[in-house]
C-alpha positions in Angstrom: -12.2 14.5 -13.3 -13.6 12.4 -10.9 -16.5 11.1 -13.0 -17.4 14.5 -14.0 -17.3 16.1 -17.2 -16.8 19.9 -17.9 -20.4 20.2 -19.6 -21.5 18.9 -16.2 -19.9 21.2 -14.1 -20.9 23.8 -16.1 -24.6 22.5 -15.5 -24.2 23.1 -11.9 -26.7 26.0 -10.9 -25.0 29.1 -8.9 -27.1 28.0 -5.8 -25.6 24.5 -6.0 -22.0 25.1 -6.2 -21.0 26.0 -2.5 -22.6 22.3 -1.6 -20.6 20.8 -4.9 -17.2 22.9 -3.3 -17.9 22.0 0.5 -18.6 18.3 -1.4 -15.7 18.0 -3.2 -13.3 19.7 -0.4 -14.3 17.5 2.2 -13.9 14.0 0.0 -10.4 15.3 -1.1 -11.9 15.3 -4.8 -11.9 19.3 -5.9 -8.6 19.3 -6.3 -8.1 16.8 -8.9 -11.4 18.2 -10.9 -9.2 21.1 -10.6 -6.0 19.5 -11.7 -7.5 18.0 -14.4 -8.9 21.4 -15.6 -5.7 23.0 -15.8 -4.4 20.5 -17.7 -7.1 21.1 -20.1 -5.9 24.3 -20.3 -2.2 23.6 -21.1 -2.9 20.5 -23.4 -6.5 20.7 -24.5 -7.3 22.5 -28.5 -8.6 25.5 -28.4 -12.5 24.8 -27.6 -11.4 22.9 -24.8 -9.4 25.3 -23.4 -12.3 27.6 -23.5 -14.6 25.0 -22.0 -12.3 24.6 -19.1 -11.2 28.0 -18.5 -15.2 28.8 -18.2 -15.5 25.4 -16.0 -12.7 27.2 -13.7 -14.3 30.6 -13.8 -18.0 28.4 -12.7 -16.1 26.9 -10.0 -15.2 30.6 -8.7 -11.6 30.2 -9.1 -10.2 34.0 -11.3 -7.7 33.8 -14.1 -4.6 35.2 -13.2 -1.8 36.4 -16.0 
């Protein structure tokens, strides 16, 4: 992620998030913190999968199955 852990975006307060999104959409960054959160999810063990699954969920994004 681009210099950002999961426990940090997971520290990002509700009010902050649609300045971290319009942040992170205009510098072309969101979707490699994204990326990099699915891979978690594929490759990661199991706490880590959780971690970014609830990163995903924080960032507003809905699983899908």
């Amino acid at each position: 992620m681009p210099n950002l852990t999961i426990d940090e975006i997971l520290a990002i307060s509700p009010d902050a998030m649609p300045d971290f999104i319009r942040k992170h959409t205009s510098s072309r960054t969101l979707s490699r913190v994204v990326k990099t959160l699915n891979r978690t999810l594929i490759d990661g063990d199991e706490a880590a999968r959780d971690m970014a699954a609830h990163a995903l969920r924080h960032l507003g994004f809905e699983e899908t199955t």
